[in-house]
C-alpha positions in Angstrom: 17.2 29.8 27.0 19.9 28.5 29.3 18.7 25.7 31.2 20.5 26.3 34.7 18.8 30.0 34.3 15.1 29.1 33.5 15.7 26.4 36.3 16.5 29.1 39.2 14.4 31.1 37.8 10.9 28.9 37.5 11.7 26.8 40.5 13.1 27.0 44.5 15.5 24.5 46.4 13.1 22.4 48.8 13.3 19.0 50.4 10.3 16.8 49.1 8.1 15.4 52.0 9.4 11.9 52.3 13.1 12.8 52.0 13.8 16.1 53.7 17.0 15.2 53.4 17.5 16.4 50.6 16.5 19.5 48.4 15.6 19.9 44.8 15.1 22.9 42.5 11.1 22.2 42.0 8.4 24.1 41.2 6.3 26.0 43.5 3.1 26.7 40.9 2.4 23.6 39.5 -0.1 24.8 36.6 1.8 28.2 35.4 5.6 26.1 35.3 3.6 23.3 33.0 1.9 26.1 31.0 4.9 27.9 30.2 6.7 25.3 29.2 4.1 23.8 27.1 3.0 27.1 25.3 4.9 30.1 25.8 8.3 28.7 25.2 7.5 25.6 22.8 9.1 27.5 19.9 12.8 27.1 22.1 12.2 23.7 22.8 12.0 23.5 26.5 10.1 20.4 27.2 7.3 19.6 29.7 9.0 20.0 33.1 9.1 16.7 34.8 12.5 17.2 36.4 10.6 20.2 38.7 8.5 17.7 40.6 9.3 14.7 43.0 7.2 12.1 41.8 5.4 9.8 44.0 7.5 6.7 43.0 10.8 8.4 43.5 10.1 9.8 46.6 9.8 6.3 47.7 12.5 4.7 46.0 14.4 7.3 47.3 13.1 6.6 51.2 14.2 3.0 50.5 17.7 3.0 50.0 18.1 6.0 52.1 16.6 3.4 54.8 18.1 0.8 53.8 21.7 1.8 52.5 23.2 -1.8 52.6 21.7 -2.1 49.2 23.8 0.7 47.5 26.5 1.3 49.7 30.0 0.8 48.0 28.5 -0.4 44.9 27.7 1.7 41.1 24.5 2.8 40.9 22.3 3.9 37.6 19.3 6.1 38.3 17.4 5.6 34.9 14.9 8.6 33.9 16.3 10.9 36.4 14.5 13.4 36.5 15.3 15.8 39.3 17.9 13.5 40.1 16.1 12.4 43.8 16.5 9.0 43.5 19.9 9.2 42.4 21.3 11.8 45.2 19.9 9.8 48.2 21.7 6.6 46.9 24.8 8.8 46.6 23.7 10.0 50.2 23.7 6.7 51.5 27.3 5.4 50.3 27.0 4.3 46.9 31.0 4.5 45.0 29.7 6.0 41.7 26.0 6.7 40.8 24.9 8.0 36.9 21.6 9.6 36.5 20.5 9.4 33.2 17.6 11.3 31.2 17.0 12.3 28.1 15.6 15.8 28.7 18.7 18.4 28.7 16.6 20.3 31.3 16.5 17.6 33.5 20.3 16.9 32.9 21.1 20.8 33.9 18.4 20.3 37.0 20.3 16.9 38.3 23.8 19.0 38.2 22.0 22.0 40.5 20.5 19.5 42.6 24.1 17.0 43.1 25.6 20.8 43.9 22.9 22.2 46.7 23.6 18.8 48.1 27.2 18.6 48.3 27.1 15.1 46.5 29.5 13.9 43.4 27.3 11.8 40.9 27.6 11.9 37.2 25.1 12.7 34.2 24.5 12.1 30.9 21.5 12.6 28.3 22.3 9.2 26.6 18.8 7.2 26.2 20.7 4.1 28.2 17.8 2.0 27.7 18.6 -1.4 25.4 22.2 -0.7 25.9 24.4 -2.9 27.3 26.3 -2.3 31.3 27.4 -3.6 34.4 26.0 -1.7 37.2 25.8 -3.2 40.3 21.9 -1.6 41.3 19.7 0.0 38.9 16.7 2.2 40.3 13.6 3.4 38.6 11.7 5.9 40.0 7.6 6.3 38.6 8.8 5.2 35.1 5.7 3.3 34.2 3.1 5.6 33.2 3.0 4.9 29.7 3.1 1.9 27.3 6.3 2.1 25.0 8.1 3.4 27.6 7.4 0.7 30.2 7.5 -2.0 27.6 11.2 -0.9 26.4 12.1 -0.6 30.1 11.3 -3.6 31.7 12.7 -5.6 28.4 15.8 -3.9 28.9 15.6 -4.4 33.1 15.1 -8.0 32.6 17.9 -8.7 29.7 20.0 -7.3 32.2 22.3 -9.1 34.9 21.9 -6.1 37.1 19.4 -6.0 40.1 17.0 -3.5 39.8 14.6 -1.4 42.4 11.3 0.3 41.2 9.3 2.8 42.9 5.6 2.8 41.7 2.4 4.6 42.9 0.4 2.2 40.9 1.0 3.6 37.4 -1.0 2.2 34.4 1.9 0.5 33.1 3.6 -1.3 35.9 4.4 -4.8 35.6 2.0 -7.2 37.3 4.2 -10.1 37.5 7.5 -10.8 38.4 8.3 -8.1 41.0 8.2 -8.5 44.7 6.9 -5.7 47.2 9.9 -4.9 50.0 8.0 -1.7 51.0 4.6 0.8 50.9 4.8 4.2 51.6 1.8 7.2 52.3 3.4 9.9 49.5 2.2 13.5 50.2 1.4 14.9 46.6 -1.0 17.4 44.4 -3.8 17.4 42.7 -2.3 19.2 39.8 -0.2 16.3 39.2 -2.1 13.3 40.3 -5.6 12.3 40.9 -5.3 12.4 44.9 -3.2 14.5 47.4 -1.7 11.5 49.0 -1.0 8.3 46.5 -0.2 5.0 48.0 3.5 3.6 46.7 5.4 0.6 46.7 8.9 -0.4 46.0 9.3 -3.6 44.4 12.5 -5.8 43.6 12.8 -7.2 39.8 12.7 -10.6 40.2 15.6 -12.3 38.1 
């Protein structure tokens, strides 16, 4: 299965609530995408399809810096655990010299190049796992990465070895740090029950604190 066809084929360009800026390939089902994905094409390795949705935490993160784009413009930007790219795209959007989305996921890889193309916007991608590896970017944002232990204690280890700033957007996930991040903004997310608890979740973006 090529990615860039079960993409177009499982999922429709549309602009997420809180950034109509800018459109996405996401899903329009929630339930049948996830089910296919998870049982009917297990056996060619197509993972579960996180890149198809605009999480609450990037959708913020997202808002942010598109709000705000002092904090990217001109500088090189890492959007860590991609995803659809959102996060990514609007810091491209709002002046950033060089942005690299990564994620793991060769779907999500294949759905960040579709999206950077609907857009008209240049950013870069790579499937490299980034995280504990050494760089210099000037901003690193992390978009609803928190929603399970390893992952959030291998993340915020790395964040905080690093010299580089770093924004996070977070809906109040399980995982997310309780200390040493300040709030800069709260946003009313528009979301669905299929993927959350709630149709409309409550996020923040936070700064790292050094």
């Amino acid at each position: 299965m090529n990615p860039e066809d079960f993409i177009r084929a499982n999922a429709a360009l549309l602009a997420p609530p809180l950034v109509p800026e800018i459109s996405l390939y996401l899903a329009t089902e929630v339930v049948p995408l996830w089910r296919k994905t998870e049982e009917e094409l297990v056996e060619i390795g197509v993972p579960p399809p996180y890149w198809a949705f605009a999480w609450a935490g990037g959708q913020a993160l997202a808002r942010y810096v598109l709000d705000n784009p002092v904090l990217v413009a001109g500088k090189t930007v890492l959007d860590i655990g991609s995803g659809s790219g959102l996060v990514g795209l609007a810091a491209k959007k709002a002046g950033a010299a060089q942005v690299q989305a990564a994620d793991i996921d060769g779907f999500a890889c294949a759905a960040i190049r579709l999206n950077a193309q609907a857009n008209n916007l240049d950013i870069t991608v790579t499937q490299d796992d980034l995280i504990g590896l050494p760089g210099a970017w000037d901003m690193i944002l992390v978009g609803d990465l928190f929603y399970e232990r390893p992952l959030a204690e291998r993340l915020l280890a790395w964040l905080t070895s690093l010299a580089s700033p770093a924004l996070l957007g977070d809906p109040g996930r399980s995982y997310f740090p309780k200390h040493g991040v300040e709030k800069l903004a709260s946003y009313t997310v528009q979301t669905s029950r299929d993927l959350e608890d709630r149709e409309i979740r409550e996020t923040g973006v936070y700064r790292l604190e050094p």
